[in-house]
C-alpha positions as CSV (number, residue, x, y, z in Angstrom):
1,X,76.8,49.2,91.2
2,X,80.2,49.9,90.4
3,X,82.2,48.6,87.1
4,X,85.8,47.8,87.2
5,X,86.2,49.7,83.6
6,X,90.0,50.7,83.2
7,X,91.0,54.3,82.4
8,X,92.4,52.8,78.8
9,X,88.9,51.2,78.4
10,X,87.1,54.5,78.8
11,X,90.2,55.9,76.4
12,X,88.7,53.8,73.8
13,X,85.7,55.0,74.2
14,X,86.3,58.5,74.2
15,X,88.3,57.9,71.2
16,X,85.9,56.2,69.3
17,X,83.3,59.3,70.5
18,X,86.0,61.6,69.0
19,X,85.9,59.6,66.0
20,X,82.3,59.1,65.7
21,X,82.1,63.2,66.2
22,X,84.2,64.2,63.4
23,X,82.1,61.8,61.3
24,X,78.8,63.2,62.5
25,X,80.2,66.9,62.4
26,X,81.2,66.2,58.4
27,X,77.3,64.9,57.6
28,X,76.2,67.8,60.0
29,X,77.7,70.3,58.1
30,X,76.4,69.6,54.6
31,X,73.3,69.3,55.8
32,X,72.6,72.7,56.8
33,X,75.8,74.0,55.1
34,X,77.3,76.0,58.1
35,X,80.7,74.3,60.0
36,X,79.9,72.1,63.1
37,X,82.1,71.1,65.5
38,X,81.1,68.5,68.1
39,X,83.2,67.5,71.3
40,X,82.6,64.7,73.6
41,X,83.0,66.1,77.3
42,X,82.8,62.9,78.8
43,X,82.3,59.4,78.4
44,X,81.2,56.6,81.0
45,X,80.8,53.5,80.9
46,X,77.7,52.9,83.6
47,X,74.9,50.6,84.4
48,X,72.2,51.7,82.1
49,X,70.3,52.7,85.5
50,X,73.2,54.8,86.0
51,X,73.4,55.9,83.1
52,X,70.0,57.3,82.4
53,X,70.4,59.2,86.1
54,X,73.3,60.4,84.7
55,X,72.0,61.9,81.4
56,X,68.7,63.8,83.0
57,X,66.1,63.4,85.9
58,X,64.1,60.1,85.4
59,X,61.3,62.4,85.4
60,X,62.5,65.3,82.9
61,X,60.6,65.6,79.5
62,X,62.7,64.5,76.8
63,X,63.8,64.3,72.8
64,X,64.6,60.8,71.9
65,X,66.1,59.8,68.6
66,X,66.3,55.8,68.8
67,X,68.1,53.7,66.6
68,X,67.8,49.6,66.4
69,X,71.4,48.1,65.9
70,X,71.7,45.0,64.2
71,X,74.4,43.1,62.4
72,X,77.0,41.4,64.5
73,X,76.0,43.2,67.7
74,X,72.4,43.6,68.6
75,X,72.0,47.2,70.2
76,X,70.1,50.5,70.5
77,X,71.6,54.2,70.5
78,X,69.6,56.7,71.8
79,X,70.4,60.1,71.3
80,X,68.7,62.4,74.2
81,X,67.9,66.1,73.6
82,X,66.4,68.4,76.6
83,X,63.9,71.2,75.2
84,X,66.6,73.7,75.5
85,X,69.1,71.7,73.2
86,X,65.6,70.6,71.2
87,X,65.0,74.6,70.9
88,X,68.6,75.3,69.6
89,X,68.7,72.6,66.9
90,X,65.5,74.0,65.6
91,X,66.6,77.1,65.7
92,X,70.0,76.5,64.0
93,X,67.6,74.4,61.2
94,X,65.3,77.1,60.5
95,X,62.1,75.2,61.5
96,X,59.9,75.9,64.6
97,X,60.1,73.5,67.5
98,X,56.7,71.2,68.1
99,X,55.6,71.0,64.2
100,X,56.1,68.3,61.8
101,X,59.0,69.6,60.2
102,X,60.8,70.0,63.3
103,X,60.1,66.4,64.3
104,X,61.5,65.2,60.8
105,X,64.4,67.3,61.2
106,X,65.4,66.1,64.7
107,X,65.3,62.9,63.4
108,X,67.5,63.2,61.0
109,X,69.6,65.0,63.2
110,X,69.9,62.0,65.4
111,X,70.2,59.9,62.8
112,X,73.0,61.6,61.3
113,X,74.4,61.6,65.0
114,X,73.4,57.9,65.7
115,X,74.6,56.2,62.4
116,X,78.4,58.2,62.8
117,X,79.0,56.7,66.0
118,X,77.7,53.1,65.2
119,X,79.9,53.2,62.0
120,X,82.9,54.3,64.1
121,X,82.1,51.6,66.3
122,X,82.0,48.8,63.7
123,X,85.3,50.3,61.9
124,X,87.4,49.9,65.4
125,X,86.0,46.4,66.4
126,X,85.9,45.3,62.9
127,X,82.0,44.3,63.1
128,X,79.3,45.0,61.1
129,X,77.0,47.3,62.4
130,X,73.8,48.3,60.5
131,X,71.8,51.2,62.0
132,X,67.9,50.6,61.2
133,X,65.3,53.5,60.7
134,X,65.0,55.7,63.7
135,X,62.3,56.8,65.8
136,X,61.8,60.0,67.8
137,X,60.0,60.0,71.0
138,X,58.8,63.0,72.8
139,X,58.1,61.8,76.7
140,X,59.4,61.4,80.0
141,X,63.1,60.1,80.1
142,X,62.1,56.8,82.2
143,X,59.3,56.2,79.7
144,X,61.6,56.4,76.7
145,X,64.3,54.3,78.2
146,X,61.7,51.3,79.5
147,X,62.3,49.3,76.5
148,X,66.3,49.8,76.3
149,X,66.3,48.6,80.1
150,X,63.4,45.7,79.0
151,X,65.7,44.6,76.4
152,X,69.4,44.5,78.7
153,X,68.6,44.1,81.9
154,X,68.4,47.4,84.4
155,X,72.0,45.6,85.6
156,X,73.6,45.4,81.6
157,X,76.2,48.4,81.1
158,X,75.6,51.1,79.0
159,X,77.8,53.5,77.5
160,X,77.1,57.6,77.7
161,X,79.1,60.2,76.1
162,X,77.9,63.6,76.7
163,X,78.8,65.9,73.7
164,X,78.7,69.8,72.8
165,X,77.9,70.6,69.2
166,X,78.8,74.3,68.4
167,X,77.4,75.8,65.2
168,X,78.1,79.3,64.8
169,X,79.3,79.7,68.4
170,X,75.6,78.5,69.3
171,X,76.2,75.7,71.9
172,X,73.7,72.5,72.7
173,X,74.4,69.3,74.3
174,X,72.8,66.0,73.3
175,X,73.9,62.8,75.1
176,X,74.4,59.6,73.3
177,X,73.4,56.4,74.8
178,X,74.7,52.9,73.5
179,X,73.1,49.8,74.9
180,X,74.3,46.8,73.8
181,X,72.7,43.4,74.4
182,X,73.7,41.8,77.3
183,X,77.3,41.4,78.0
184,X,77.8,43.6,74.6
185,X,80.2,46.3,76.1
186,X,82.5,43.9,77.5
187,X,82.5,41.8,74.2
188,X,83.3,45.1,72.7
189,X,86.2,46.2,74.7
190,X,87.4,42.9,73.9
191,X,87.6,43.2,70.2
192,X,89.1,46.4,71.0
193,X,92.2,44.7,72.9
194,X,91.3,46.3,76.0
195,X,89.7,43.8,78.0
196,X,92.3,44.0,81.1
């Protein structure tokens, strides 16, 4: 299913990706104290369906930070990591994938990456936005995504920005999912002013 999203809508979300990056490098950075840079590649705006397909195979095991929006928009952000992105931010925290202190880490990790973006987000539609604790998930993509797609509808649209965060020239690539609550994007690119 096809969305009539205008290039200036995507714009606005790429822009507020770039934003929410910056943000997200900044935390990043003093957290493990080396410089991060973090650039979105790309940023749709899909059915969640869509969406998903386009972030990995239904089927592909997968690194889920998930964080509840509330606040003036009900929403979720899920940050997906592969095991080879999984393996690098481990590696680039000093802790050994598969432990406890990994799974800690890539929380925060996602959290830190999560809770930029939302905050970007609220600043540019002038909404409050209040990121809730976050969960991490370790299972098949479909499996983690069932209760965004209960919650909005396998038709609602979902946004995906696909990023590359470089720490010492060591490249990985999470993806950051927003689902809003039904009708939530559009509501959004309204408030933003580009609802044409």
């Amino acid at each position: 299913m096809a969305y009539p999203f205008s290039d200036l809508q995507l714009d606005a979300m790429r822009e507020l990706g770039n934003i929410g990056s910056g943000t997200a490098a900044t935390a990043l950075s003093s957290l493990i104290g080396v410089p991060v840079d973090i650039d979105i590649a790309r940023a749709s705006a899909l059915p969640i369906t869509e969406a998903v397909a386009a972030a990995a195979p239904a089927d592909a095991a997968i690194t889920a930070v998930v964080l509840p929006i509330g606040g003036d928009l009900d929403a979720r952000v899920i940050i997906l990591m592969a095991p080879r992105t999984v393996e690098t931010v481990c590696g680039l925290l000093g802790v050994a994938a598969g432990d406890e202190m990994a799974d800690s880490a890539l929380c925060e990790v996602g959290n830190i990456l999560g809770a930029s973006y939302v905050r970007a987000l609220g600043t540019m539609i002038g909404a409050h936005l209040e990121p809730r604790p976050p969960e991490l998930v370790n299972d098949l993509l479909r499996v983690v995504l069932a209760a965004a797609l209960l919650a909005s509808g396998e038709d609602e649209v979902a946004l995906l920005l696909e990023s590359t965060l470089t720490v010492n020239d060591v490249e990985c690539s999470p993806s950051f999912l927003f689902v809003p609550s039904a009708g939530g994007l559009t509501r959004i690119f309204d408030r933003l002013g580009v609802s044409v």
